[in-house]
Structures are given as structure tokens and as C-alpha cells.
N, CA and C atoms of all chains as a GROMACS GRO file, in nm:
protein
  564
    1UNK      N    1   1.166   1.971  -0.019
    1UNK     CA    2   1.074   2.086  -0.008
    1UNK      C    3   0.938   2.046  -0.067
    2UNK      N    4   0.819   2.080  -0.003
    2UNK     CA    5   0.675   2.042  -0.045
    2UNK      C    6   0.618   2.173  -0.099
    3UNK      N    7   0.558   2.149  -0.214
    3UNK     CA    8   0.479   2.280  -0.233
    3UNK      C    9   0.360   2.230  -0.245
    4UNK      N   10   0.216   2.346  -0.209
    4UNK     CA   11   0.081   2.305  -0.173
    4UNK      C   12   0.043   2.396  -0.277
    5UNK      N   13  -0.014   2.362  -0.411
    5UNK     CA   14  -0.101   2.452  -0.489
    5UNK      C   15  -0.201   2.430  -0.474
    6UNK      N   16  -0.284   2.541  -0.483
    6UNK     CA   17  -0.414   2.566  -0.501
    6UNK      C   18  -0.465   2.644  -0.618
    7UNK      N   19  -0.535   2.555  -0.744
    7UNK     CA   20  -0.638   2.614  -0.884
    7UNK      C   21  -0.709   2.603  -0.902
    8UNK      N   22  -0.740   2.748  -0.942
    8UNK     CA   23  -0.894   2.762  -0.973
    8UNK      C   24  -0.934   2.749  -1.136
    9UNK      N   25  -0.992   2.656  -1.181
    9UNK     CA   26  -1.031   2.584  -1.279
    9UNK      C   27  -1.132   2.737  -1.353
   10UNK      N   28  -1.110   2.775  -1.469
   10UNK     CA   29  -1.146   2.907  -1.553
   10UNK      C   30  -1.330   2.801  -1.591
   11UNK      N   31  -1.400   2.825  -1.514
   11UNK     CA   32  -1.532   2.801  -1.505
   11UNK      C   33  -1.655   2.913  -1.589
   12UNK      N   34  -1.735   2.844  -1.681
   12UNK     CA   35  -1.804   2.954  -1.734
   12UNK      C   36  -1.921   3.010  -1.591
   13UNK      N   37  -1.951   3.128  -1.621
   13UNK     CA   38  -2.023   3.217  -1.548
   13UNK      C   39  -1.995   3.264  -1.397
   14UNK      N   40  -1.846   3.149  -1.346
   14UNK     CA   41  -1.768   3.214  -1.210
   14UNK      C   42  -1.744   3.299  -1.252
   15UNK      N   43  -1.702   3.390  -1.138
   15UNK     CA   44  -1.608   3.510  -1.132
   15UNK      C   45  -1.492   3.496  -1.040
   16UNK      N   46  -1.381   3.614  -1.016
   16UNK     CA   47  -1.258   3.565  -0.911
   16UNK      C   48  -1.239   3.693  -0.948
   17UNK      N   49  -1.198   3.768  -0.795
   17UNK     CA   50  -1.182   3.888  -0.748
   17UNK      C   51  -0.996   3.878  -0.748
   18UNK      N   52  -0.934   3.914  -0.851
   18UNK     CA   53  -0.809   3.897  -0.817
   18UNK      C   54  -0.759   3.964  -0.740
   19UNK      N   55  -0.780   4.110  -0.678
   19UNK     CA   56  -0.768   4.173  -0.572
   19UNK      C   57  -0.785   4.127  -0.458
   20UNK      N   58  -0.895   4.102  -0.438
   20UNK     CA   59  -0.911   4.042  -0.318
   20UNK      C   60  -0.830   3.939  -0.257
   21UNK      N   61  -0.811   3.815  -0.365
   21UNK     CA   62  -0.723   3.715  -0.344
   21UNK      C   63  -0.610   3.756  -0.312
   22UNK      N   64  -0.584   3.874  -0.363
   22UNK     CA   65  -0.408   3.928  -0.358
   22UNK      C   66  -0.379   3.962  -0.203
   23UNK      N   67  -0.452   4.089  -0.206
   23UNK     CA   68  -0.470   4.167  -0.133
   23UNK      C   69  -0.470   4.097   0.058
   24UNK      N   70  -0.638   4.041   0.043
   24UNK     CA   71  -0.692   4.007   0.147
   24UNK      C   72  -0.680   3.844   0.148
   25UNK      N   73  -0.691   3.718   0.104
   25UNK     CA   74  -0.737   3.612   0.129
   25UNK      C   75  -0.596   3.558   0.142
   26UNK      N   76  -0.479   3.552   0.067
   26UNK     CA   77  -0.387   3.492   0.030
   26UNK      C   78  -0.302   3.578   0.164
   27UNK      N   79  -0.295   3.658   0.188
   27UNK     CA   80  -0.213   3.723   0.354
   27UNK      C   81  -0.271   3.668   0.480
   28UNK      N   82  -0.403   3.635   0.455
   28UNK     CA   83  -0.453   3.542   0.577
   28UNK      C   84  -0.443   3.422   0.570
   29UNK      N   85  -0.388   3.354   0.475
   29UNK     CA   86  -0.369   3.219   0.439
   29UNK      C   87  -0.196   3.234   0.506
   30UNK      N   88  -0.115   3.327   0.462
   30UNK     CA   89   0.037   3.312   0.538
   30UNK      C   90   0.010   3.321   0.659
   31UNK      N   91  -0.074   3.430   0.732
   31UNK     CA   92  -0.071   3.448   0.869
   31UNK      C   93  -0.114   3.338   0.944
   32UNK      N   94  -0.206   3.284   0.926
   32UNK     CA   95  -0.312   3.139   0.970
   32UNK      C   96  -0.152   3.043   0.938
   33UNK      N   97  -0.139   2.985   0.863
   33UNK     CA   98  -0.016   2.904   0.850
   33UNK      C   99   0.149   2.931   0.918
   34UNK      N  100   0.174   3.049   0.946
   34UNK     CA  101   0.281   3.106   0.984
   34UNK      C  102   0.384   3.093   0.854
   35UNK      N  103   0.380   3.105   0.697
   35UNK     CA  104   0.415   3.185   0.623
   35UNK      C  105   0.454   3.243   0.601
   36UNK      N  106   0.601   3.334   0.529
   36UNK     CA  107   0.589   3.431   0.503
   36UNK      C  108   0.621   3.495   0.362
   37UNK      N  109   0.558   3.415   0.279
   37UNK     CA  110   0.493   3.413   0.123
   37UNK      C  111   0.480   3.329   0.022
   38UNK      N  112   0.410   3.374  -0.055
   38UNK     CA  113   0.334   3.285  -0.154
   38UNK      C  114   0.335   3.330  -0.261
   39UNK      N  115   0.340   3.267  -0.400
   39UNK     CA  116   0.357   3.281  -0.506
   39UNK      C  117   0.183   3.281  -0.582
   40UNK      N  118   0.197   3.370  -0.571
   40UNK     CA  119   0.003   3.370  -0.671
   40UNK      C  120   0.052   3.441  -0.839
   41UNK      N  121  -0.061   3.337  -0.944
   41UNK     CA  122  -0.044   3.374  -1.045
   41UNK      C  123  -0.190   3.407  -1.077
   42UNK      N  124  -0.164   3.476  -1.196
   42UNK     CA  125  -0.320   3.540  -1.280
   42UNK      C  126  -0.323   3.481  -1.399
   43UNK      N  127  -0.409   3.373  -1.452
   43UNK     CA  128  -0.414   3.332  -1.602
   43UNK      C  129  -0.432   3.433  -1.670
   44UNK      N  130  -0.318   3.351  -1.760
   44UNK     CA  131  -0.353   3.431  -1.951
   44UNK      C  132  -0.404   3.305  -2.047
   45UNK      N  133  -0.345   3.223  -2.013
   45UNK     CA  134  -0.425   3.116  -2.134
   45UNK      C  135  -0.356   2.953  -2.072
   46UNK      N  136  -0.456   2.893  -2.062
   46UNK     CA  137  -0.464   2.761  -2.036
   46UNK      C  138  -0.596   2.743  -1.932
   47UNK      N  139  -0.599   2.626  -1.824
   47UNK     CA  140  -0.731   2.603  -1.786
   47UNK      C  141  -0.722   2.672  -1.651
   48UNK      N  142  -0.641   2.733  -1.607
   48UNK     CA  143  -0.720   2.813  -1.456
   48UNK      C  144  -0.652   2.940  -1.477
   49UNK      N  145  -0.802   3.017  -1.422
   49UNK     CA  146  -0.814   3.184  -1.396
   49UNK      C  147  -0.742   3.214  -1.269
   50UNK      N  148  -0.658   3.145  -1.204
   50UNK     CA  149  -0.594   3.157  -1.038
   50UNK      C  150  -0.502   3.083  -0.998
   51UNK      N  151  -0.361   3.048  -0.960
   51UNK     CA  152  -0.370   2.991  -0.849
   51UNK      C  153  -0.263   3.082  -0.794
   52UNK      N  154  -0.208   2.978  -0.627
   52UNK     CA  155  -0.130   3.018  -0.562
   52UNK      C  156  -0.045   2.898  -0.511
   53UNK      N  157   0.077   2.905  -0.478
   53UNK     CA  158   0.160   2.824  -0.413
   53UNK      C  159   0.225   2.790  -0.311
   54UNK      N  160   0.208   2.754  -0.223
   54UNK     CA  161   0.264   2.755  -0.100
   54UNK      C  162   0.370   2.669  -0.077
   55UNK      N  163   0.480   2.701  -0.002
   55UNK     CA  164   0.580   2.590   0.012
   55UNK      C  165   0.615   2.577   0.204
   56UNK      N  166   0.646   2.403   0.230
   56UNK     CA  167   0.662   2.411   0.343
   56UNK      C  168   0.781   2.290   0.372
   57UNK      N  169   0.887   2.301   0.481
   57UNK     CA  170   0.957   2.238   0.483
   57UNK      C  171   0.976   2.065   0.431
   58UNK      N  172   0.836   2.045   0.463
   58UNK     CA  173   0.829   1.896   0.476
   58UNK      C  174   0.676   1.860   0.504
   59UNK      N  175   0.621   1.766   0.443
   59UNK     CA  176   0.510   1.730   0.493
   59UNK      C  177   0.448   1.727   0.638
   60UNK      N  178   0.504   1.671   0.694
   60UNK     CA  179   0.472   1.704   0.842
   60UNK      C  180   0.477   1.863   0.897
   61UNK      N  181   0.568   1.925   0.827
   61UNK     CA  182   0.534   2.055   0.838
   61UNK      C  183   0.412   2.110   0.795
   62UNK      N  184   0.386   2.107   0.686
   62UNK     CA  185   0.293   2.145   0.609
   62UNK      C  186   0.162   2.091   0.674
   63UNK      N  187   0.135   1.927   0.727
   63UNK     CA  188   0.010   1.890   0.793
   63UNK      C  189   0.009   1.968   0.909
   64UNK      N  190   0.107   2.013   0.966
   64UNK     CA  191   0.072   2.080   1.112
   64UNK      C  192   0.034   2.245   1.075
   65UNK      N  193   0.100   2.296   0.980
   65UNK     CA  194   0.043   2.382   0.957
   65UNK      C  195  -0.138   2.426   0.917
   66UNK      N  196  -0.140   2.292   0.829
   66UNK     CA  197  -0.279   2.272   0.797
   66UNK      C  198  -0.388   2.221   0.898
   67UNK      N  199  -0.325   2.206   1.002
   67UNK     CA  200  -0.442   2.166   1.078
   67UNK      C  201  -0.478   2.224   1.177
   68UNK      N  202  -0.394   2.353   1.175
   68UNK     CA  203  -0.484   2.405   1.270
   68UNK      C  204  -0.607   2.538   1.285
   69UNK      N  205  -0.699   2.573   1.374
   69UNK     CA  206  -0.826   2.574   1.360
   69UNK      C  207  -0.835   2.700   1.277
   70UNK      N  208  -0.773   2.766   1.232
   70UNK     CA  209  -0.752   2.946   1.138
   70UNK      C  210  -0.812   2.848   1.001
   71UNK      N  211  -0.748   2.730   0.990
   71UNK     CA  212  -0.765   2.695   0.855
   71UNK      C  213  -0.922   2.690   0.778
   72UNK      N  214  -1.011   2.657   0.928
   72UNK     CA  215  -1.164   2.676   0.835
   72UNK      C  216  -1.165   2.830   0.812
   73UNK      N  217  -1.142   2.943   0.884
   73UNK     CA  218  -1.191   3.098   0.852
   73UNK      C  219  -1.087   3.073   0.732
   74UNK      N  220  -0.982   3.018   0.717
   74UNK     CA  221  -0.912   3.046   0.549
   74UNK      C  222  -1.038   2.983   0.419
   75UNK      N  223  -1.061   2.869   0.499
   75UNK     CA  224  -1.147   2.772   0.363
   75UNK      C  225  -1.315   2.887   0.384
   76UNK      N  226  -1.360   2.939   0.497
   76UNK     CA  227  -1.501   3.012   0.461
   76UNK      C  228  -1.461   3.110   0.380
   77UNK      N  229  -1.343   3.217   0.386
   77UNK     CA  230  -1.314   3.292   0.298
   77UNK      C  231  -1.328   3.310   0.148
   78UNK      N  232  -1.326   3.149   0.085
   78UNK     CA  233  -1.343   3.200  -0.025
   78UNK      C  234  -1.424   3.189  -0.084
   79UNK      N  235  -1.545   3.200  -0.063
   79UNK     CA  236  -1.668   3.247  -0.085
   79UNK      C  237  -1.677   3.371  -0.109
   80UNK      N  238  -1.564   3.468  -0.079
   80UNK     CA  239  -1.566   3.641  -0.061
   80UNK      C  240  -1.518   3.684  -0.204
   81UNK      N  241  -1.413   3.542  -0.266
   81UNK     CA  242  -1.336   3.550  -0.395
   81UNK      C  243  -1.382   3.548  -0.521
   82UNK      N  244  -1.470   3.398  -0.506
   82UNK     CA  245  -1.499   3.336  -0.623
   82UNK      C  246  -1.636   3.240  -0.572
   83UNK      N  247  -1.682   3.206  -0.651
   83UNK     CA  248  -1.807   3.083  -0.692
   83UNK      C  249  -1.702   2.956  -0.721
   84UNK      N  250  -1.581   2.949  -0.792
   84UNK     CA  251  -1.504   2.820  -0.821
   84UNK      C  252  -1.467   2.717  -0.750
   85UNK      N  253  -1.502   2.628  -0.744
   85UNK     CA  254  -1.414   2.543  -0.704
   85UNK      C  255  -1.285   2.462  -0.753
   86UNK      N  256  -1.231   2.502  -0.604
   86UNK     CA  257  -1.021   2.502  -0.602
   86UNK      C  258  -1.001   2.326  -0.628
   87UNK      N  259  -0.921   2.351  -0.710
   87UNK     CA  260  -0.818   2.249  -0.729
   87UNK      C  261  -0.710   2.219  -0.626
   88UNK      N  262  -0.664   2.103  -0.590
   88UNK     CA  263  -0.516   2.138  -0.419
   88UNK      C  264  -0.426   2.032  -0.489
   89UNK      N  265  -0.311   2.051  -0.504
   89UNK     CA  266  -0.196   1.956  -0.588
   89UNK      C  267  -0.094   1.961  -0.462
   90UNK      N  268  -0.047   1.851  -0.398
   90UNK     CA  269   0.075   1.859  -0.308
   90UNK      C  270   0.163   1.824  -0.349
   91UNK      N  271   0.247   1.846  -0.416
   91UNK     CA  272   0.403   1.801  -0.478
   91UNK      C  273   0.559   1.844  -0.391
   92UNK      N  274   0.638   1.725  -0.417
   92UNK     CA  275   0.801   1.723  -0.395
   92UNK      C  276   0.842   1.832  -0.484
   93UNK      N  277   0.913   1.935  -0.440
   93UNK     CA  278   1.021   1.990  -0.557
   93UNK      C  279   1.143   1.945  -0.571
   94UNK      N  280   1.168   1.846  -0.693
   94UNK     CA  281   1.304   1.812  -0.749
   94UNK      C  282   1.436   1.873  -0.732
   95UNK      N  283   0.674   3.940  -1.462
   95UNK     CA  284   0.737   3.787  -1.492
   95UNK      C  285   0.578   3.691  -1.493
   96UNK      N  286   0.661   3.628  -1.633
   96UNK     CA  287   0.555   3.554  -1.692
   96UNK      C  288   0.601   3.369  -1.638
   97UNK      N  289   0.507   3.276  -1.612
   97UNK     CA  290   0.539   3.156  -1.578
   97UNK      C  291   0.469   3.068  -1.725
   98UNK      N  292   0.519   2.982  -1.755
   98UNK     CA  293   0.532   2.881  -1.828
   98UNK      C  294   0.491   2.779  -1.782
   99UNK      N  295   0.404   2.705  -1.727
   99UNK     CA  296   0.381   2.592  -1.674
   99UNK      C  297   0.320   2.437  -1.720
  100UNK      N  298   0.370   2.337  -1.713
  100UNK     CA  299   0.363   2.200  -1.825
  100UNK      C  300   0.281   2.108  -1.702
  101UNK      N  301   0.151   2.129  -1.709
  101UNK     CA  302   0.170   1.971  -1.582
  101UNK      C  303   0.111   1.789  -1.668
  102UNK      N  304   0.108   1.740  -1.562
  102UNK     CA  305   0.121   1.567  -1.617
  102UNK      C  306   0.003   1.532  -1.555
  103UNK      N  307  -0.137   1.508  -1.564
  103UNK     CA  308  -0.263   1.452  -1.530
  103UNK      C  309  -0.229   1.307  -1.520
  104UNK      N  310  -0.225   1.288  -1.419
  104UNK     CA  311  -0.237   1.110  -1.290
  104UNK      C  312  -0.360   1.051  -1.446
  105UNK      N  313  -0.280   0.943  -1.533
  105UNK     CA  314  -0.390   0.891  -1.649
  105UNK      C  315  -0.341   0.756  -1.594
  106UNK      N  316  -0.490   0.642  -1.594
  106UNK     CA  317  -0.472   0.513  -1.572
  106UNK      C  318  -0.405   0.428  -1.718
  107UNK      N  319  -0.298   0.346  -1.652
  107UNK     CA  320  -0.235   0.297  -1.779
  107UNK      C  321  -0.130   0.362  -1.830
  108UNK      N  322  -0.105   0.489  -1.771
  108UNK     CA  323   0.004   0.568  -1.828
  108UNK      C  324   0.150   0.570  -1.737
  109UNK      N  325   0.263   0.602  -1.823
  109UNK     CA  326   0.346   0.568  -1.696
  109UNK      C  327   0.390   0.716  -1.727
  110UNK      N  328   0.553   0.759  -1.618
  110UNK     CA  329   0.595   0.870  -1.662
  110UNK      C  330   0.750   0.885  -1.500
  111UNK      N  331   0.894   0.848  -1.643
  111UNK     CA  332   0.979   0.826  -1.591
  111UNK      C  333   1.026   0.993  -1.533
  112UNK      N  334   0.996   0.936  -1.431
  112UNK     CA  335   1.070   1.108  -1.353
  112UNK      C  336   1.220   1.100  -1.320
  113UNK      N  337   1.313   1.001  -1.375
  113UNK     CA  338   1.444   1.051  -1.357
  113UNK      C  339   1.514   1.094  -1.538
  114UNK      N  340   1.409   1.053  -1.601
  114UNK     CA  341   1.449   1.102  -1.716
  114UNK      C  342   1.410   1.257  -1.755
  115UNK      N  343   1.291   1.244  -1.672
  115UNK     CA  344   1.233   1.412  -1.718
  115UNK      C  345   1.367   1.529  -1.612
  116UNK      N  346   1.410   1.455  -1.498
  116UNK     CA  347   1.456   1.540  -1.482
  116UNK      C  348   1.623   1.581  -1.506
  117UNK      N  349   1.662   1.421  -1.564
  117UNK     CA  350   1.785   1.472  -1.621
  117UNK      C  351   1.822   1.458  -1.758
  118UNK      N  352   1.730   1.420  -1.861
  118UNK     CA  353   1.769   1.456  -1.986
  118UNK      C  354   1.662   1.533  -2.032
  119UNK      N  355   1.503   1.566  -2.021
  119UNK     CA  356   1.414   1.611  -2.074
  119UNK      C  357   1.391   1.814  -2.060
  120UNK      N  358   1.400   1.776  -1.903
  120UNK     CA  359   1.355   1.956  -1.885
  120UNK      C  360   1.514   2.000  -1.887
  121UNK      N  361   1.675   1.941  -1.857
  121UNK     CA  362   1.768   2.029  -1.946
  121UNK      C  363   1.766   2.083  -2.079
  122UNK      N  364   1.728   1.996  -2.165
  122UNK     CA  365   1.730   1.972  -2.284
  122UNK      C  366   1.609   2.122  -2.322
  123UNK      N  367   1.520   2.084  -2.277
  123UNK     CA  368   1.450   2.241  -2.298
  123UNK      C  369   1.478   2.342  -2.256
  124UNK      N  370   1.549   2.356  -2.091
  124UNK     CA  371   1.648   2.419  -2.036
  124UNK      C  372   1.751   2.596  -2.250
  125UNK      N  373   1.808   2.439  -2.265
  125UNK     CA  374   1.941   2.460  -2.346
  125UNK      C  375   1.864   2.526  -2.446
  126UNK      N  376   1.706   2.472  -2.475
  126UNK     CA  377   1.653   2.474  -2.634
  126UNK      C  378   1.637   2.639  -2.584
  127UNK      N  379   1.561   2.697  -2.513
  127UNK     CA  380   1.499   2.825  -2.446
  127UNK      C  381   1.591   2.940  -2.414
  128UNK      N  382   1.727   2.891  -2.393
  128UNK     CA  383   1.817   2.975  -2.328
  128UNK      C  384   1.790   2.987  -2.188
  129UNK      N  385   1.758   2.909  -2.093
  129UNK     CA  386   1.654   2.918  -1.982
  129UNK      C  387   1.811   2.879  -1.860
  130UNK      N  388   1.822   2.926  -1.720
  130UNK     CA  389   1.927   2.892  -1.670
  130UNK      C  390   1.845   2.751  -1.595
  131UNK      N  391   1.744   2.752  -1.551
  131UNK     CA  392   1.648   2.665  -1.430
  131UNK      C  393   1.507   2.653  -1.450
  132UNK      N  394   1.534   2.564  -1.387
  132UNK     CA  395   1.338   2.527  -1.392
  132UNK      C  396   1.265   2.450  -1.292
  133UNK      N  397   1.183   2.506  -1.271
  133UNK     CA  398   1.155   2.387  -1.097
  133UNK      C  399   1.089   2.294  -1.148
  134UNK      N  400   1.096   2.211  -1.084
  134UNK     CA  401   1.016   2.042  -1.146
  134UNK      C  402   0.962   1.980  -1.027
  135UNK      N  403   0.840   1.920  -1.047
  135UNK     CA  404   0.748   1.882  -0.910
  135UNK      C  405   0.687   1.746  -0.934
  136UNK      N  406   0.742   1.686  -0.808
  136UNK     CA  407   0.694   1.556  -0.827
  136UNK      C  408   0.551   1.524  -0.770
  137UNK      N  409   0.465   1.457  -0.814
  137UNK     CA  410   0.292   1.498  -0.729
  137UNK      C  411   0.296   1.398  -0.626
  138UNK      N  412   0.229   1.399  -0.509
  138UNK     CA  413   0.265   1.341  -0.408
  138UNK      C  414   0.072   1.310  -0.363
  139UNK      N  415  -0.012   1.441  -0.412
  139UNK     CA  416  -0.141   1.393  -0.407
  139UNK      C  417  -0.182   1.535  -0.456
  140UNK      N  418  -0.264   1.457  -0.563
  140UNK     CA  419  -0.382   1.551  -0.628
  140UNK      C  420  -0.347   1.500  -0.783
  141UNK      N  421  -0.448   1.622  -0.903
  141UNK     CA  422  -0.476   1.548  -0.966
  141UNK      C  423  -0.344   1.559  -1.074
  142UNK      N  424  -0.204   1.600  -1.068
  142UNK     CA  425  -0.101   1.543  -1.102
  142UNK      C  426   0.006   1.498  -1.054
  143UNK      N  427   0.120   1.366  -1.190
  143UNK     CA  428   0.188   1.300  -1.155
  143UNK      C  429   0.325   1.403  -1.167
  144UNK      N  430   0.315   1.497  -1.242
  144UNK     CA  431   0.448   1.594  -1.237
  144UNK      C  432   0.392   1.669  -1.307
  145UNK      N  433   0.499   1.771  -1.304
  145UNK     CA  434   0.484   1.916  -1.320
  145UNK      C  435   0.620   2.002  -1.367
  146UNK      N  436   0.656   2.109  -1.423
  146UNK     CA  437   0.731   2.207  -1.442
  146UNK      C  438   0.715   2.342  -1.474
  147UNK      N  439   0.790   2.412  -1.448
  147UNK     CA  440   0.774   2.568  -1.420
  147UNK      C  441   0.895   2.676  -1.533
  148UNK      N  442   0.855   2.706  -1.607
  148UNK     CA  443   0.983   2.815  -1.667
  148UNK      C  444   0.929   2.909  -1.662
  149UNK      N  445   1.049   3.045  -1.640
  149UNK     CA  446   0.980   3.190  -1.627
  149UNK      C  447   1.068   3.216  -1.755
  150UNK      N  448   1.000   3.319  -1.781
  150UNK     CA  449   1.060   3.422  -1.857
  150UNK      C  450   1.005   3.565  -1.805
  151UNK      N  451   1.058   3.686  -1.893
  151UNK     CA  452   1.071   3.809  -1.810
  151UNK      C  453   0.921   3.857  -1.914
  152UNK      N  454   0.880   3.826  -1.980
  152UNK     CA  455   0.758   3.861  -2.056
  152UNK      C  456   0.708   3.746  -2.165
  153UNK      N  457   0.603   3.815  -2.209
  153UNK     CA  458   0.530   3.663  -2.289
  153UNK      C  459   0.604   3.741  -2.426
  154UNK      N  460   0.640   3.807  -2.444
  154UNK     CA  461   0.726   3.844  -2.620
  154UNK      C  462   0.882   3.744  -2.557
  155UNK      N  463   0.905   3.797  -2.445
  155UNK     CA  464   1.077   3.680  -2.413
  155UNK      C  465   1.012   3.559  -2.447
  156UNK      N  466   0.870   3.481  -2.364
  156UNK     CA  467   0.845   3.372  -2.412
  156UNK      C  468   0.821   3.329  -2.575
  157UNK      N  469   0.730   3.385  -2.590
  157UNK     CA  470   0.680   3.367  -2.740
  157UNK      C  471   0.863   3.351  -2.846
  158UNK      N  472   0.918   3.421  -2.848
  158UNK     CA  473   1.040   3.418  -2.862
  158UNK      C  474   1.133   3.292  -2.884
  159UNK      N  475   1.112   3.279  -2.714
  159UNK     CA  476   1.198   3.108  -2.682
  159UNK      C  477   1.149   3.006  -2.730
  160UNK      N  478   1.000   2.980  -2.735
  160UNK     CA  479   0.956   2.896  -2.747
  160UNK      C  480   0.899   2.839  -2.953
  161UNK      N  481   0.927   2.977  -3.017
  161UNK     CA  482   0.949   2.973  -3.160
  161UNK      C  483   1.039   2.955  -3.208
  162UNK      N  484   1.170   2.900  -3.147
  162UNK     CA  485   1.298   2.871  -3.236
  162UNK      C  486   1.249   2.702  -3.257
  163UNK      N  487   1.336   2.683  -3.392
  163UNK     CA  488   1.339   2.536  -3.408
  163UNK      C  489   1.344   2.421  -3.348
  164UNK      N  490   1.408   2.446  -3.215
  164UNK     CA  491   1.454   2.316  -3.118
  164UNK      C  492   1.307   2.248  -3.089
  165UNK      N  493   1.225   2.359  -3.028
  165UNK     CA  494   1.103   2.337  -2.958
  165UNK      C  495   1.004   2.239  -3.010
  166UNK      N  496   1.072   2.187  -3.148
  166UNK     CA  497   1.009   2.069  -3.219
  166UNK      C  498   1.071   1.930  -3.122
  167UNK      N  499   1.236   1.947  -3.125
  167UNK     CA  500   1.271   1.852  -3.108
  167UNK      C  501   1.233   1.820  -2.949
  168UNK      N  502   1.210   1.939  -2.885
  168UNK     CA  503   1.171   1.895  -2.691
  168UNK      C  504   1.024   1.836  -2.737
  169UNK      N  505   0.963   1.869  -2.786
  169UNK     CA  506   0.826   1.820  -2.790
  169UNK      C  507   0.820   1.660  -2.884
  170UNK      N  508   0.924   1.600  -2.921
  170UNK     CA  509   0.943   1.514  -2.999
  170UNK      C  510   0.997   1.384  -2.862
  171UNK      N  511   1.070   1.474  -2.770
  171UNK     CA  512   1.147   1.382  -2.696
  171UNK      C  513   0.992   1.344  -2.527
  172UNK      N  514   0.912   1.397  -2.583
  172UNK     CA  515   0.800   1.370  -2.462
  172UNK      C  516   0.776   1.186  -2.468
  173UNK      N  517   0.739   1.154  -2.572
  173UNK     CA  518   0.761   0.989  -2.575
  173UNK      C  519   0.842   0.914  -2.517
  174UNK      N  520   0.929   0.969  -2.493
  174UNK     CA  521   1.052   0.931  -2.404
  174UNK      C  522   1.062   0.909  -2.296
  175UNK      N  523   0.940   0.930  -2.181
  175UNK     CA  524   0.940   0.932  -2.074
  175UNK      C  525   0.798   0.957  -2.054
  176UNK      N  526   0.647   0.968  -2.156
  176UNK     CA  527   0.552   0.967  -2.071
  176UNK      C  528   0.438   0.941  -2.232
  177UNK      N  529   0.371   0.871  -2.182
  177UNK     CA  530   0.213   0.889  -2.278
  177UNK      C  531   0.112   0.988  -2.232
  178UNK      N  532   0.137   1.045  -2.128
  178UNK     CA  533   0.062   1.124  -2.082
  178UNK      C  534   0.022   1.265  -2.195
  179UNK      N  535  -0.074   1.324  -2.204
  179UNK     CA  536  -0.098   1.411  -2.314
  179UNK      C  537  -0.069   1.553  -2.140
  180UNK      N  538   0.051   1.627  -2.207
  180UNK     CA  539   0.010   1.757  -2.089
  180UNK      C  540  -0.082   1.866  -2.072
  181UNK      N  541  -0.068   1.876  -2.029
  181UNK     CA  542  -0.169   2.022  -1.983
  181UNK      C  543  -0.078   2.161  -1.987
  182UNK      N  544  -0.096   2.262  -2.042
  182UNK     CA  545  -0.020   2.377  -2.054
  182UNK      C  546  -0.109   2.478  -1.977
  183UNK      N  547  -0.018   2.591  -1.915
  183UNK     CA  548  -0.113   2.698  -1.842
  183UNK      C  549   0.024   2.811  -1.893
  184UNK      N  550   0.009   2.927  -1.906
  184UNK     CA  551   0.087   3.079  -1.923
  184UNK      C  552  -0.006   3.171  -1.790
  185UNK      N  553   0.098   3.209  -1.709
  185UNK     CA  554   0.022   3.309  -1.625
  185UNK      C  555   0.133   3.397  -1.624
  186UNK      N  556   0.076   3.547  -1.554
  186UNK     CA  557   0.155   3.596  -1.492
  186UNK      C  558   0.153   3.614  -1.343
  187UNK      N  559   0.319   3.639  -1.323
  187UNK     CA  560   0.327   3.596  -1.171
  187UNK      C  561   0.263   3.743  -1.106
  188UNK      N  562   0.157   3.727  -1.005
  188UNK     CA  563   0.111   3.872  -0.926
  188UNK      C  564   0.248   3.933  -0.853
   0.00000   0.00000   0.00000
């Protein structure tokens, strides 16, 4: 199993709409991918104010998911969220 | 539900045995926590070499687990399998 995180690094003078992310950005990220959920967290203490997790069968899953064309309206989106720039970690789960 | 999260920053010169972390290191904290599981992530690309995940049902359950005595000895047994200095994050899950 592959999981795809995405963090947002707790940056002085960003902001991050956790609503929004909840709500709106992170449901168009399942729909665009064919998804059907994701694990989003909210910092309390350490270095990121955000992330979320995605999991997909297998790499090749996951690249086909990622490549197709929904994925730029996912990446213009978050401009609607935050000023931060995302962190992307692809890891095996043990 | 609160997440616990330990990750391992990709350091040049550093090594970090992932069959030890995953069968004597994160049980062993497993047992120290009262914890049944824990997901463990191997990095495949980005900016870490591993990773782990414990929940607990609140940060007083955490704060809790993580103040008994053992929590010396898991943090004693990190030499054991990495020079890497970790990175800690506490979120809660949305």
C-alpha cells in the first residue's frame, strides 16, 4: 500500500483556511483522483499547520491517478487555502 | 482522535535499519504506551527515510502514555537503528 502525503510547513505570516481545505479542496482532490477518502490532520505542535494523506493501491496506481489533467485545477486550488508551500512524502506502508 | 507522529529526515551519512524499527523498536513502544498498532512508512520519495503514526483518543490519553517511565527506555533504544535526530508533529485528526 502507498500513501501520498502532503505538508504544509507552519510558515511565519502564511495563513491556511482549514475549512476550506476540509470542506472544499481535499473532496476535489478524491473526486479528480477517484478516491474515496483521505485522512487530513490540523497541527497542535510540531512543524506543520496541515497535512493530508492519501493512499493508493500501488504506485502505478497512484501515478495514473496523478496524471491526469483534474490534477492542475487540484494544484491551482491552493492558492484559495494558503500562501504555503506543500511538502509531498510518497511512502510504502509496512 | 489525536495522531502522534515520529518522522526520519533523508540525513547524508546517516543510516536507518528499517527491519529493526519495525520489529523490535515501534513494538517495544507499542507495549511501553499500551498502544494495540501503529502504521510505519517506509519513504520511497520525498524529504523522509521513515516514518510512524500512533493515535490515541485525546492528547490527556497521550500526555498520559507517553509520561510513564518506559518512554525513557524507547527513546534510549533509537541508537539502535538510526543517527538520524527525528522530527515530532501532534495533530488532530479532522
Amino acid at each position: 500500500m502507498i500513501k501520498f502525503s502532503v505538508f504544509y510547513p507552519t510558515t511565519d505570516g502564511a495563513t491556511f483556511d482549514h475549512d476550506y481545505y476540509r470542506d472544499t479542496h481535499v473532496p476535489l482532490a478524491l473526486r479528480t483522483w477517484g478516491l474515496d477518502e483521505a485522512e487530513i490532520e490540523k497541527g497542535i505542535d510540531g512543524p506543520y499547520v496541515a497535512a493530508v494523506h492519501f493512499r493508493f493501491e500501488s504506485l502505478e496506481a497512484m501515478g495514473a491517478a496523478l496524471s491526469v489533467p483534474g490534477t492542475a485545477e487540484v494544484q491551482a486550488d491552493v492558492g484559495n487555502y494558503t500562501t504555503i508551500e506543500p511538502v509531498r512524502q510518497t511512502s510504502e506502508i509496512v
